[in-house]
N, C-alpha and C positions, 0 to 999 in steps of 0.2 A: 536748556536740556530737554525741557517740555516740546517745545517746537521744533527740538531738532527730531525726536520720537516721534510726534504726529505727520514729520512728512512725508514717511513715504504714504503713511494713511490714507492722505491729502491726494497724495499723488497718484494710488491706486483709484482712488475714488473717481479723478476726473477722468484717468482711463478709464473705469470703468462706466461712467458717463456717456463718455466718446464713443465707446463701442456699440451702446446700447441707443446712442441716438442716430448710430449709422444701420443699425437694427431697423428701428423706426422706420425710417427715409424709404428704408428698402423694402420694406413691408407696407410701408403706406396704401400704394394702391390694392394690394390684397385686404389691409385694416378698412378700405371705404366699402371694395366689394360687398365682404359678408354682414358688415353695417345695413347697408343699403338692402342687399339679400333676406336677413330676419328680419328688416322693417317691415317689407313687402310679403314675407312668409305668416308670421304674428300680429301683423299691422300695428306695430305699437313700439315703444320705447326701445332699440336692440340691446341696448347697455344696460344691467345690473349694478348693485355696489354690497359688501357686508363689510361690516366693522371688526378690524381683529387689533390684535396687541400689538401696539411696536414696540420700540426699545424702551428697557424700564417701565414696558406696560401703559406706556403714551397710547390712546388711543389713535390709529388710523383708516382706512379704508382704502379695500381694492375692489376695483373695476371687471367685470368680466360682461362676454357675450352672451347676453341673455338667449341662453339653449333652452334652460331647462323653468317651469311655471314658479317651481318651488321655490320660497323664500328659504334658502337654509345655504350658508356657506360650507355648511361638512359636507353637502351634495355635492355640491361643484367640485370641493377639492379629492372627492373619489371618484368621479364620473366617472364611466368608462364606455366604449361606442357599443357595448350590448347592451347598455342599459332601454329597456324598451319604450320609455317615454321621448324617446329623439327619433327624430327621422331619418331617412337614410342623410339625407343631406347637412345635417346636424351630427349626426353618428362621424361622418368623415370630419368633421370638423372637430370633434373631441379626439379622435384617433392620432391627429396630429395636434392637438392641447392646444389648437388655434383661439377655443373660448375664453385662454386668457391671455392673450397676447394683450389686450386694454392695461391688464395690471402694471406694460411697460412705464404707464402715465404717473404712476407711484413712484416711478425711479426718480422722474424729473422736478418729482416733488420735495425729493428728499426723504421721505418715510419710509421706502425699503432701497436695499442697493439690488443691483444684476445677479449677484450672487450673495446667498448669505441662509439661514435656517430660516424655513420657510415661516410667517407668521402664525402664531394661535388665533382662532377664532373665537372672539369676544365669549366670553361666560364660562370658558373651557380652561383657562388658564389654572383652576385649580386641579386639572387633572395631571399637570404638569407634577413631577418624583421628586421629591429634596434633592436631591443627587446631581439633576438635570436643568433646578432652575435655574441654571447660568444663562442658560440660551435665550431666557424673557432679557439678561439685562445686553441682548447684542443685540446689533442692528439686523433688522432682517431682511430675506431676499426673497424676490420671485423663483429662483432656484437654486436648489438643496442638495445635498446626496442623496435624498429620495429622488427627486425627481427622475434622475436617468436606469432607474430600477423600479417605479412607481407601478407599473404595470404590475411585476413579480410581487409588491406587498398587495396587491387591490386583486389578487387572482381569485378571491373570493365571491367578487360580485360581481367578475364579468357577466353572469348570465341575470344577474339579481339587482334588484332596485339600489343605490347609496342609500346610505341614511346616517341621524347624526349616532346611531347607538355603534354603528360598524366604524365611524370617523373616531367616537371616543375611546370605544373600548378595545379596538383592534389596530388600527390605521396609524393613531397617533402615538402610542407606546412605541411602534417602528421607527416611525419617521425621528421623534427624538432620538433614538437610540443609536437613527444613523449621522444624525445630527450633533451629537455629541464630540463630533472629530474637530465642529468649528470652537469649541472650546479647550480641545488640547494637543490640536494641532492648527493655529491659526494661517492662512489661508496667504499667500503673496498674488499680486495679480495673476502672474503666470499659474497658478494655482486654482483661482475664483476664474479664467480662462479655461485653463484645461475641463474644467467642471461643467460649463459652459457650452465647449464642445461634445462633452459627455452625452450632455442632456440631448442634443443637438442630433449627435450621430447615435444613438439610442432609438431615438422617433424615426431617421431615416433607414436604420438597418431592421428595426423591427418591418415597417413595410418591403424593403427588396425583401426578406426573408420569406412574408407570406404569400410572394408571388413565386415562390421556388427556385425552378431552372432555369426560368424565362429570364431574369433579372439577367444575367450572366450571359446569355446568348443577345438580347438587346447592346447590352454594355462593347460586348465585342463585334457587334455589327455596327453602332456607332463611331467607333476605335478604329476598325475598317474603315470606314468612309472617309473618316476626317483624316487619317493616313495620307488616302489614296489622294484625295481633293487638296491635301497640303504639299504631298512628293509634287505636282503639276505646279503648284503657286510657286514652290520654291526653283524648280529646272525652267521657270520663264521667269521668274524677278518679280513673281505676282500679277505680272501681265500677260495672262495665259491667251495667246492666239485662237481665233473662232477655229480653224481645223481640231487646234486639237483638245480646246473646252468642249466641242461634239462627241471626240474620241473619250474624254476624260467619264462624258455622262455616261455615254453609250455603256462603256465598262463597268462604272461603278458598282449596279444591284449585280453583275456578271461576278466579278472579284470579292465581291461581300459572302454572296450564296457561295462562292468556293471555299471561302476560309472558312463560314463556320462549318460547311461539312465535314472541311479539312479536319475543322476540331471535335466535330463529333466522331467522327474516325477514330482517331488517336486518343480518345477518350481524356480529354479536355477538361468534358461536363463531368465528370467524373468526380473532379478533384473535390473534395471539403475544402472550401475559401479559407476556415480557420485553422487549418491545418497546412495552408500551401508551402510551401519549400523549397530549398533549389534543386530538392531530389523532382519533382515535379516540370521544372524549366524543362526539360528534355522532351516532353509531350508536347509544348510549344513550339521549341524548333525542328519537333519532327512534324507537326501542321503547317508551323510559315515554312518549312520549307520546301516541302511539299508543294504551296501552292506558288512560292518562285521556283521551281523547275518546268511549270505546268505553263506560266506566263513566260517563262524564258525560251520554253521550246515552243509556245507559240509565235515570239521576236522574234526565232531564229530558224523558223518553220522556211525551210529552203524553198517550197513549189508556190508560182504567187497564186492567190485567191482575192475575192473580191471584196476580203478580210483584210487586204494588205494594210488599209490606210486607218485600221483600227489597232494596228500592232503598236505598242505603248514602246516608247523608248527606254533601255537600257537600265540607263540613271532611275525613270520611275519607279522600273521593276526593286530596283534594289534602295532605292530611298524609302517607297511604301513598306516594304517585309520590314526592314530596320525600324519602322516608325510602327507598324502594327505591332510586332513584335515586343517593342518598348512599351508600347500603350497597354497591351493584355497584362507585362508581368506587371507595370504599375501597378497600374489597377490593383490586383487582388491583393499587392503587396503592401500597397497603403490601406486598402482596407482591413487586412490583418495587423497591420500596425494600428489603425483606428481603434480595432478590437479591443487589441491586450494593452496600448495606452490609457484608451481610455476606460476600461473595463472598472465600474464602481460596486463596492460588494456588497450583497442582497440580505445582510446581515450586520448588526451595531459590533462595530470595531473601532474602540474607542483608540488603542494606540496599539500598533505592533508589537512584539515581544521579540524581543533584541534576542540575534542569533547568528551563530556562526558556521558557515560550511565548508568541512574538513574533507580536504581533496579539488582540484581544479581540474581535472582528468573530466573524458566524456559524462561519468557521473556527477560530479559536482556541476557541471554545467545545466544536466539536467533536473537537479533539485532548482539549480539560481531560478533557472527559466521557470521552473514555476510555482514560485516563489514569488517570483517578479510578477508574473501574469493573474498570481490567482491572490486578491489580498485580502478575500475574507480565509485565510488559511491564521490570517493575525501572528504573520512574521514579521519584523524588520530586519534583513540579513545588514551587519556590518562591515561585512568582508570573508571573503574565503582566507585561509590556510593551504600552502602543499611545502612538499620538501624540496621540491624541484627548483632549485634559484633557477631555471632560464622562466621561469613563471613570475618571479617574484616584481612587483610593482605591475603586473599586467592586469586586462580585466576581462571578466567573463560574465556576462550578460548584463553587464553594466553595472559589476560589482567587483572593487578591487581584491586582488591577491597582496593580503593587508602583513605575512610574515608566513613560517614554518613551523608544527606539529609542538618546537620545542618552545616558542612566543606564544602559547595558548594563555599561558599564569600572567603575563605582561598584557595581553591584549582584552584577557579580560579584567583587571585592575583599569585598564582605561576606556574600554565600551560599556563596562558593566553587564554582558552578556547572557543570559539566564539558561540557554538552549543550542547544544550544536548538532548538528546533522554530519552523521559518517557516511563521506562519498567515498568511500575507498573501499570500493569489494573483496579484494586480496590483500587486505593490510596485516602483513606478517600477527601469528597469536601477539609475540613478545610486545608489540609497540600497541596492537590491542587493548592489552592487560595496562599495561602503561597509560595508555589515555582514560581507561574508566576508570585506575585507581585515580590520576589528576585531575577529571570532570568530578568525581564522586568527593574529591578533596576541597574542590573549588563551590560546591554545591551548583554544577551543571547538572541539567538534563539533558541525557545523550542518548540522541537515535538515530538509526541505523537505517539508510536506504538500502534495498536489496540490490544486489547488482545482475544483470542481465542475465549473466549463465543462472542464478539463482530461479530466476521468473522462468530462462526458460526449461529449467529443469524441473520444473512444480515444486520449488521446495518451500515458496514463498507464496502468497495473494500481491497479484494487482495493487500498490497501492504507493503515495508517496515515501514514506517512512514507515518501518514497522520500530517496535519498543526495543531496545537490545535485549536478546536471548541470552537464557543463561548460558549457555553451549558458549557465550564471548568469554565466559569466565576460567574455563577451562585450562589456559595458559595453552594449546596446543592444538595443532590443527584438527579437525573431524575425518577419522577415516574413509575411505571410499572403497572399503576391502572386497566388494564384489565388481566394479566396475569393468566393463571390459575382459570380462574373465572367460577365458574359453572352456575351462575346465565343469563349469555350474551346468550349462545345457547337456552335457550328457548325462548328469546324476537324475538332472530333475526334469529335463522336457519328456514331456510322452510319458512321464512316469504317476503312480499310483500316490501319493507324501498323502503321510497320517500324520497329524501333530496333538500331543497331548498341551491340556492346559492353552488351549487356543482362543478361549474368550480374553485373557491375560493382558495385560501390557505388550509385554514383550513376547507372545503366544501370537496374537493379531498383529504384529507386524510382520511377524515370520511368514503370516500367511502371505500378506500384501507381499513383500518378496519373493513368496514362492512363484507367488501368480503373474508374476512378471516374466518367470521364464517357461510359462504356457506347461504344465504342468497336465495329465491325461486326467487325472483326478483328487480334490484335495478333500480330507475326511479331516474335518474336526473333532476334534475329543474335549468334552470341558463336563464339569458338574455343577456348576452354576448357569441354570437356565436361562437367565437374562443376558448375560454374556453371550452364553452361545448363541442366542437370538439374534445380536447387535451384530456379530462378528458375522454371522452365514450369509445374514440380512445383505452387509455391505458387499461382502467378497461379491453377492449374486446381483448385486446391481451392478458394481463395478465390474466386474469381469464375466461377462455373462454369459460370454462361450467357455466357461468351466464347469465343469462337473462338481457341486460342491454336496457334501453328506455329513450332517452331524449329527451328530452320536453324544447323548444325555446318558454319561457314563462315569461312575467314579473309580478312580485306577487301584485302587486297593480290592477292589472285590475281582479276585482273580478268574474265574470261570466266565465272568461276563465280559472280561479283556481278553481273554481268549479266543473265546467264542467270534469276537467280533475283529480280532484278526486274524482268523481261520477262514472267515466267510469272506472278507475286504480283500485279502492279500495284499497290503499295504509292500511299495516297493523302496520307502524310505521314510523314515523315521524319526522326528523331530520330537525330544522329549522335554516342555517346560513346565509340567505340571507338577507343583513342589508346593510346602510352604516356607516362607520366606523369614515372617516378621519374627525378630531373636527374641525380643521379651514371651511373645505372645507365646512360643516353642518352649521358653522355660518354663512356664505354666502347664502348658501342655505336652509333655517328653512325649509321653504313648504313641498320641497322633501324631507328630511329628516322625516318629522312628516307624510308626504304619501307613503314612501318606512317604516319606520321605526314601522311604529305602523296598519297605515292600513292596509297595507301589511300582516305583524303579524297578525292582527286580521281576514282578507281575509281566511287566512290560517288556524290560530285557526279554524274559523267557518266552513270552507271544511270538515279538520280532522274530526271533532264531527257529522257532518253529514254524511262522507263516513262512519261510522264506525269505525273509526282509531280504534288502541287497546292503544295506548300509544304516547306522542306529547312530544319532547324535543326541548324548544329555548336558539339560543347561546347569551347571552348577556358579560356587560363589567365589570370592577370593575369601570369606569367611572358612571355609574349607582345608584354608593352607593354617598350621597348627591351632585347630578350634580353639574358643575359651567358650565355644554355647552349645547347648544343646543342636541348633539348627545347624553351624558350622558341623559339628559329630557327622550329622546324619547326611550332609550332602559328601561328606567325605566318605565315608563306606559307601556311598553312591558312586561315585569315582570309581572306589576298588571293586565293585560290582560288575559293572562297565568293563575294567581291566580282564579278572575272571572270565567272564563271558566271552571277551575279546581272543582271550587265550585257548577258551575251547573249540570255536565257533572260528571253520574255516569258510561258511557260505558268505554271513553277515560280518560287512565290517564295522566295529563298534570305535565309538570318541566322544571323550567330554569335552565341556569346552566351559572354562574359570569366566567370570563376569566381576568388574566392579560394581558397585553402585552405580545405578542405571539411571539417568535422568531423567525424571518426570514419571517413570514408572507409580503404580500405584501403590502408597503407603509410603515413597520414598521421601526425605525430605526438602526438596523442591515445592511440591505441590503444599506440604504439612506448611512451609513457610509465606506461601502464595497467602495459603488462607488467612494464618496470623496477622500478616500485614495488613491484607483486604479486612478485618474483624477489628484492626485498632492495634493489635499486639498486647500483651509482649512476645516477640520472636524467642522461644524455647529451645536452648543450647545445651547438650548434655554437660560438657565440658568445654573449658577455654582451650585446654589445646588437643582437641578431638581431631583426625585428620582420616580422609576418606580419599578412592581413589575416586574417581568417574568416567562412565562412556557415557553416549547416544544410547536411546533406544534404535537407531537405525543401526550404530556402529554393532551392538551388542546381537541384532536378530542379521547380520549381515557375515559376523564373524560365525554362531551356529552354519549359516551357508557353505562357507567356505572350508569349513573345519568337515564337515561330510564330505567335499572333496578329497580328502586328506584325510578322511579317518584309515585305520588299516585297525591295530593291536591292541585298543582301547588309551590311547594316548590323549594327553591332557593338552588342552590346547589355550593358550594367553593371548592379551592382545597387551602392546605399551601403550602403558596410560596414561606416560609423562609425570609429573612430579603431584604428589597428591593433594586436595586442596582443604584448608584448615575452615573448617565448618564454621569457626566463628567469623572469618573473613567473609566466608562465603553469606551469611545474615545479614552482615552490615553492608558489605554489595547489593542484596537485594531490597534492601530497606531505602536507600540511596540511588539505585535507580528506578527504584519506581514512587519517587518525587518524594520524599521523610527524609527526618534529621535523626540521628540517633537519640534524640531527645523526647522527638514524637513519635517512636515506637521503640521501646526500651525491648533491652535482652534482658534474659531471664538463664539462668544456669540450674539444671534441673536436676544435674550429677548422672550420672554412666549408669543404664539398667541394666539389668539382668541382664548376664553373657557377651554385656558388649566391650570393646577392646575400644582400647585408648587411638592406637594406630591399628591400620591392618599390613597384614605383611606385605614386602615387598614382591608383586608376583615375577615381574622379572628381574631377576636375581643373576647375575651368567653365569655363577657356579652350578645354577640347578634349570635353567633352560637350555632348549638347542635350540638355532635357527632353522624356519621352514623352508628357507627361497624365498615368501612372503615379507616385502616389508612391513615391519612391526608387529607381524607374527610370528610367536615362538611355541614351540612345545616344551614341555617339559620333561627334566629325565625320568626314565622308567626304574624303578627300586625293587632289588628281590624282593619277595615275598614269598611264605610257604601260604598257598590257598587254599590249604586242608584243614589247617589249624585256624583260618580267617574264617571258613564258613561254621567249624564249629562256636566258634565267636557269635557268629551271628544266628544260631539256634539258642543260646544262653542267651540273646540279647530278646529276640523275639519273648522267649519263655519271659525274663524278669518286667517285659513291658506290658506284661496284660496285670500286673498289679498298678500300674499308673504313678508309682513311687517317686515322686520326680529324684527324691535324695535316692533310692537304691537304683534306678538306672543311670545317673550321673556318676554313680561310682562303678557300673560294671563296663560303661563306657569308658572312664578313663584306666580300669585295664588291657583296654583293647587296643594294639599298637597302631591308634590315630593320630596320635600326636595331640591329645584334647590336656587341655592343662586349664589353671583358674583364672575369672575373668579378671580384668585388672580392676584396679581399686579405685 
């Protein structure tokens, strides 16, 4: 059994033997040259030797060209051709790691293989990590995974002397690190090969690279020739007759000089080699073909001239283009295969992390691919997933389509998977919601590549994967309520928009919306100075042909809100300056009923007197039957709105209802971000708490559209889809952002002050109408006598300057708003 186990060993070995002494052979007479060259340079011994560790710490010894004076093997093994004690003609010979080409002599010795973790040098071995000593007990090689990336760890001293303090304490921690792969992922010859060639086409593409464009225009002048000089051997049988071996020369530097101009025309040089394509083929054949039109109508050039007997035949013409043609795409296509084959990663990657990519569609192709190309990313994909059976058993980018969405629980019971990647940019909410509940059940982590429209609509950063958004959890798609809307540009282009509470969450994105429909002037209102800093700041960078004014103003002091929309004449009016937070409002009734409603009405009354053309206020679904003080006070905001609406034929007035806004500030998204980031526990009022949510885009997008549409002071909804249970919503975020419910425990904190169990259902179709708008509605409008409401609110005013929180709680729920007590 033992023998049958060590054969392929055996058997790698003397390939690897074989290969390395057909290395040798071929290298020999360049191994006497630079022998013979340092003798006659240093006059002395050209060979070196240091003592390092072989396997199990055997001592052995490798061979190198004595470059450098210094006794010290951590020299050698960081040289690099800046180092300034070489000369130029030493420099060249480090640049291509020809100094140790002797160390081949160790292969034959048996003390290191061709491939293998490079050896320690003698007295360093206890710098070696617990962790890592495995690699003293293998055999070791003259080349590593360092090796074909040795450059990118030693970028330190290109300009700087080696030495053994930079070898110990910087060089060698890497090189193990990358080393560590021949320990847990052992190596087959095609494998200690591929590595080989790594090292190999690593040294030759680092030099085409520092000779730039040139590299490329040589390549393809060569490619010419041997074409053109091959189309002749093959149309005579290799016995090309003296006429037209004369013709063949005469033409050759003629037909060369034309293609690459042809190529620089067509912009060619152009191309990034590592990026070429078959989108790119078309610039080839519109150069060779170019320059067979140019030789064919020379053939077929009807008048004779004393050129006759250099006109190339037929067959040449079109053997050469076929063979140039074939030679250029070659080329860059095997060196782009060189690239990403053999690409080794500049970073210790001890094993991939097992992963699955959901979707085979143009996006999942473009996760495989770089995935596949790039492997210090420290993936190992198992296989795609799609629903599509004409997919199934197929492959995309050299990775099979292994089952469908609903084989996720089966397939990772037998890959053991840790990680999938969502290439599905339009994967309906419903089958959404479905996979993170199953990745979250399975303990996957699951991330989300953006899909194109997303990148090119800026919703998203440049990048492979972003984290899943809570916005996936939503159960329902994200509206797009302004998109394409014809109606927006005549409210707000060329116009004057004031917006209260503009440093805000949802205040500052209103802006950014506005500014998109080129607005004549935007005036911010906020009373928090840092906000409005931040907000004026950005709007003025980002848009910077707008006129922007802010105004250090708070909406309750009535004369200075006047004043300052008497002087502005604001022509549209965006109202989100409120407060929001329910406990904080039961503490505070006063302020809340003086920010929340006088405020509002301060403003109402400015608006209608500057003239305003049009007045939108943001209120809450806390609004539909209070149980809080905050709820009360955006509700009489509402009928405020209504009022005014009623009086006021210049200005047209509209509220517009919000759920829970995500990510807004104090909401609890952000409050659970932290918890989690802090260790936990994740903090739950109640277990069956249920909340509605929008976007902050969806939420500053529906104000937009709701001014389109204002007229009578009408209340305006968006469907929110079905509401989502707050405890659900915890352990989703605890779960995808890598915990177990064990390592960040929930916590139930019980229902505070004013707050409700459920919030009301806002679309209800007993009590909304449809706009025309999909998934906006309004709601219906209710008598009201307004005489008797504003006396309401002179009693209301009067009982809030005692600050009572119990006596204005109770003259509130005299007042027909529907406030009743919070639940239990």
């Amino acid at each position: 059994m033992s023998g049958q186990q060590n054969q392929p060993c055996e058997r790698g070995y003397i390939l690897e033997l074989l290969v390395a002494g057909i290395g040798f052979i071929l290298s020999l007479p360049l191994f006497i040259f630079i022998a013979c060259a340092i003798t006659v340079l240093k006059r002395q011994n050209p060979f070196i030797s240091f003592p390092y560790k072989g396997k199990d710490g055997k001592p052995i010894r490798l061979v190198f060209f004595k470059v450098l004076e210094e006794q010290s093997a951590c020299a050698y093994e960081t040289l690099t051709p800046a180092d300034p004690r070489l000369s130029r003609f030493l420099a060249f010979l480090v640049s291509w790691r020809l100094e140790r080409l002797p160390n081949l002599l160790a292969v034959f010795t048996g003390s290191v293989r061709l491939v293998g973790p490079r050896p320690i040098p003698e007295g360093l071995e206890n710098r070696v990590p617990p962790d890592l000593a495995g690699i003293l007990a293998l055999t070791p090689g003259i080349i590593d995974y360092c090796s074909p990336v040795e450059t990118q760890v030693t970028v330190r001293v290109r300009r700087e002397v080696s030495n053994d303090d930079f070898f110990a304490e910087e060089f060698l921690p890497k090189r193990l690190k990358l080393n560590q792969r021949f320990l847990t992922q052992p190596l087959s010859f095609m494998g200690r090969l591929r590595l080989l060639f790594a090292f190999l086409y690593g040294l030759v593409d680092g030099h085409i690279a520092s000779v730039g464009r040139v590299g490329p225009v040589v390549f393809d002048a060569v490619v010419v020739a041997v074409a053109w000089v091959l189309s002749y051997a093959i149309r005579f049988e290799f016995s090309i007759p003296m006429p037209s071996f004369k013709q063949m020369v005469y033409l050759l530097p003629y037909v060369v000089a034309l293609q690459l101009t042809a190529n620089l025309l067509t912009g060619v040089y152009k191309i990034l080699w590592r990026y070429f394509s078959l989108y790119e083929v078309r610039r080839f054949l519109k150069s060779v073909g170019t320059v067979f039109f140019l030789l064919l109508l020379f053939r077929l050039f009807p008048v004779e001239t004393r050129l006759d007997r250099f006109r190339p035949p037929l067959s040449i013409i079109i053997v050469s283009s076929v063979f140039s043609l074939g030679g250029m795409l070659f080329g860059r296509s095997f060196r782009r295969w060189l690239h990403e084959a053999m690409f080794v990663p500049p970073s210790g990657i001890a094993e991939g992390e097992k992963a699955i990519i959901i979707g085979a569609g143009e996006n999942g192709r473009l996760v495989a691919r770089e995935v596949r190309v790039r492997p210090n990313l420290g993936l190992s994909v198992v296989g795609l997933v799609d629903d599509d059976p004409m997919k199934a058993g197929l492959e995309v980018e050299g990775f099979k389509v292994i089952g469908t969405l609903s084989d996720i629980p089966a397939l990772h019971k037998r890959y053991g998977f840790s990680r999938a990647l969502l290439a599905i940019a339009e994967l309906p909410p419903e089958k959404r919601r479905m996979l993170i509940d199953e990745c979250a059940r399975l303990g996957i982590r699951l991330l989300v590549l953006p899909g194109p429209s997303e990148l090119i609509a800026g919703k998203t950063r440049v990048a492979l994967v972003r984290e899943i958004r809570i916005e996936d959890l939503l159960g329902r798609q994200v509206r797009e309520l302004t998109k394409d809307d014809p109606l927006l540009e005549p409210v707000f282009r060329r116009k004057r928009i004031l917006v209260t509470g503009a440093g805000g969450s949802i205040g500052s994105e209103m802006c950014r919306q506005v500014c998109r429909l080129e607005p004549d002037c935007l005036i911010l209102v906020e009373k928090d100075e840092t906000n409005l800093f931040m907000i004026q700041n950005e709007i003025s960078r980002v848009f910077p042909n707008i006129h922007v004014i802010g105004k250090l103003i708070d909406i309750k002091e009535k004369d200075k809100v006047r004043g300052l929309f008497l002087s502005l004449r604001p022509q549209v009016v965006l109202h989100a300056a409120a407060y929001k937070h329910v406990p904080l409002m039961e503490e505070n009734p006063r302020e809340a009923i003086e920010n929340n409603v006088i405020g509002t009405k301060n403003v109402i009354e400015a608006s209608i007197e500057a003239g305003a053309e049009r007045f939108v206020m943001l209120s809450t679904d806390k609004a539909v039957n209070p149980t809080s003080i905050m709820g009360a006070t955006k509700r009489i905001a509402e009928l405020l709105v209504r009022m005014f609406a009623e009086k006021s034929n210049a200005t047209k007035l509209a509220s517009v209802r919000f759920g829970n806004v995500l990510g807004s500030r104090g909401s609890v998204i952000p409050l659970f971000r932290a918890q989690i980031e802090s260790g936990g526990p994740v903090t739950v009022t109640h277990p069956e708490v249920t909340r509605y949510f929008m976007t902050i885009p969806e939420a500053s997008q529906l104000v937009l559209k709701a001014a389109t549409l204002a007229n009578k002071g009408e209340v305006f909804v968006l469907d929110m889809g079905r509401p989502v249970k707050i405890l659900d919503l915890a352990k989703d975020m605890i779960r995808l952002s890598g915990y177990s419910l064990e390592e960040i425990g929930i916590k139930f904190i019980g229902l505070r002050k004013g707050e409700k169990l459920f919030e009301e259902l806002l679309v209800d179709k007993d009590k909304v109408l449809e706009t025309g708008i999909p998934k906006v509605f309004v709601a219906k409008p209710e008598l009201r006598d307004f005489g008797d409401f504003m006396a309401q609110l002179e009693g209301l005013f009067a009982v809030s300057e005692s600050g009572d929180p119990k006596k204005i709680r109770d003259f509130l729920s005299r007042m027909d708003i529907g406030l009743r007590e919070p639940d239990a």
